[in-house]
N, C-alpha and C positions, 0 to 999 in steps of 0.2 A: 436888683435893688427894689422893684414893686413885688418883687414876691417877698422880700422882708417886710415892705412898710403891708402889704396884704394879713400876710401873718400877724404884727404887729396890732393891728384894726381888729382884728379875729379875739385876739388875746385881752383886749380893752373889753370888749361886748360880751364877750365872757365871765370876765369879770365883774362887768358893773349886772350882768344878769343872776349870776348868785349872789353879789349885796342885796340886791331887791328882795330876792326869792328867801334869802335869811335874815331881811328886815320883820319887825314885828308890825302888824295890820296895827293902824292908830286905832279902827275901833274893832277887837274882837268879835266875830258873829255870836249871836247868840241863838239859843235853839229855839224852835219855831213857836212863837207864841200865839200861834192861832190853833197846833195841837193837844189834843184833848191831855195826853199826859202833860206835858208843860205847865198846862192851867191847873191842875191837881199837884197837892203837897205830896211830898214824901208819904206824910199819916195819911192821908186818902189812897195814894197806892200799896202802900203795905195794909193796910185795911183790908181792900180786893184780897188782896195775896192771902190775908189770912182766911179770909171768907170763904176761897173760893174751893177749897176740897170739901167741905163739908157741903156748902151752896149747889156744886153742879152733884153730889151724889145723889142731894135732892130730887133736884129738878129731872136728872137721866133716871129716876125712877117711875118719872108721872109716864103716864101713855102717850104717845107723837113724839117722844124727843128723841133726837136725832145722835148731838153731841153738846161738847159743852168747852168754853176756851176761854182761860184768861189772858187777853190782850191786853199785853202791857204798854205797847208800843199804844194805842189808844186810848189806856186809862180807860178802860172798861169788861163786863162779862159779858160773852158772846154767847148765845143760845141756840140751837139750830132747832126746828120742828118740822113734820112733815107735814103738816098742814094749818090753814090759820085758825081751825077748829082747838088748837093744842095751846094756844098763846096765852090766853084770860089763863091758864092753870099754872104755869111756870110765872106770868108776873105776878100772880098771887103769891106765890112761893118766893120769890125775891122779894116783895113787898113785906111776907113774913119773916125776913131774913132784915128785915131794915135797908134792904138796898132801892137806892130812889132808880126811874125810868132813868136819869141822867147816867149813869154809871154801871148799864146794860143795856143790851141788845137783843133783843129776840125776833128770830127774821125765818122765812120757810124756808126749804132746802130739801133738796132729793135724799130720800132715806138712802141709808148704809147698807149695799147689798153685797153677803158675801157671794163671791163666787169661787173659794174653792178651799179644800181643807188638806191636810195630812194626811186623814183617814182614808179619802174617796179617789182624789187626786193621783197622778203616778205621775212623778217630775224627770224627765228624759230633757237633757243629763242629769243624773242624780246629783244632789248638791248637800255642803253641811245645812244642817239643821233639820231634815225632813225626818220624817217619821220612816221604821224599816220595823219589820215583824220577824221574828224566831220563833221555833216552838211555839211557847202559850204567853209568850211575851214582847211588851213594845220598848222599840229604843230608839234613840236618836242618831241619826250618822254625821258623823265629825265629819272629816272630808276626803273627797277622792285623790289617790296617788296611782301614779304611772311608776313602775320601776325602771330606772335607771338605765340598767341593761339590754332587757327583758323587751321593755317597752307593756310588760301586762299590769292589764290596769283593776286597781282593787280602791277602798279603803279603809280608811282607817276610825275607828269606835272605841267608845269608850272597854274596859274590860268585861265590866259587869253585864255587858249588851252580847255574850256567846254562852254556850250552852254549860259551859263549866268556867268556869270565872277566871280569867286571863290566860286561858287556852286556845289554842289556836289550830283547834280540833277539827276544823270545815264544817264549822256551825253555816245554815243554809238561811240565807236573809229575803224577803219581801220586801216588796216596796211600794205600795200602801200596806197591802193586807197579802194575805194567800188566798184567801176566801172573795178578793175583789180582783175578777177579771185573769180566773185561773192561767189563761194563755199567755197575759199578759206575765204573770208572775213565776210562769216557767222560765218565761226566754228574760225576766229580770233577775232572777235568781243569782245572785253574788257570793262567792266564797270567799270567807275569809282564809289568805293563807299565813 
């Protein structure tokens, strides 16, 4: 009999916790009115929006800039530069652009460094998208397959990337280059079959 009325009590608190859970809040939240978008209309963000492809190609052309972002979540253009020597040039250039300090940023930030390309690189395991060399020409590699059976491993490229065009001739592949790191590009060397 207490394991009925037990159950029983189980099935009440159950219940009365999904009427709560699928009552409606008497006061709706509303979104945070102390962020910077909230406080901006619609016109003032579609404004940014429209400014801002034309505005950051600007600004990414003057000397020290880094990058460039429209924060929308802020209601603002973000600027990055590599030093505060770059700043007076880019808020001139928003300035020129009609855009006030309130509704951009511009802050220092460690420049963009690359380190490493298609060309120079040699990616072990080969992966889609990397650069492979033939002959007197470069192409891109789709992606690696294991055969099935076999277990041998190749992949697979587009047609136009072998030495006669969707032939499967055992055209001889690189990868960066042949001419980068010849030892390397012996024992890289891939056939397609």
């Amino acid at each position: 009999m207490s394991t009925r009325r037990h159950a029983a009590w189980i099935i009440i608190a159950a219940t009365a916790a999904v009427t709560v859970a699928c009552t409606d809040s008497p006061a709706p939240s509303e979104p945070n009115a102390g962020s910077p978008s909230y406080e901006r209309s619609v016109v003032a963000q579609d404004r940014l929006a429209a400014l801002f492809p034309d505005v950051s190609s600007d600004v990414l052309s003057l000397p020290g800039t880094v990058f460039a972002d429209h924060d929308e979540a802020g209601g603002k253009l973000v600027f990055g530069v590599e030093n505060t020597s770059a700043i007076p040039g880019v808020q001139r250039s928003l300035a020129a652009r009609g855009i006030s300090a309130d509704e951009s940023i511009v802050k220092v930030v460690a420049p963009i460094v690359q380190l490493a390309n298609l060309r120079t690189t040699a990616f072990r395991p080969t992966q889609g998208g990397i650069q492979i060399h033939f002959g007197n020409y470069l192409c891109t590699l789709g992606f690696n397959v294991t055969h099935v059976s076999s277990g041998d491993r190749s992949f697979i490229t587009n047609s136009h990337c072998t030495k006669k065009q969707g032939g499967v001739e055992g055209t001889q592949y690189y990868q960066p280059l042949s001419s980068t790191a010849p030892t390397a590009a012996h024992n890289s060397s891939i056939w397609l079959r």
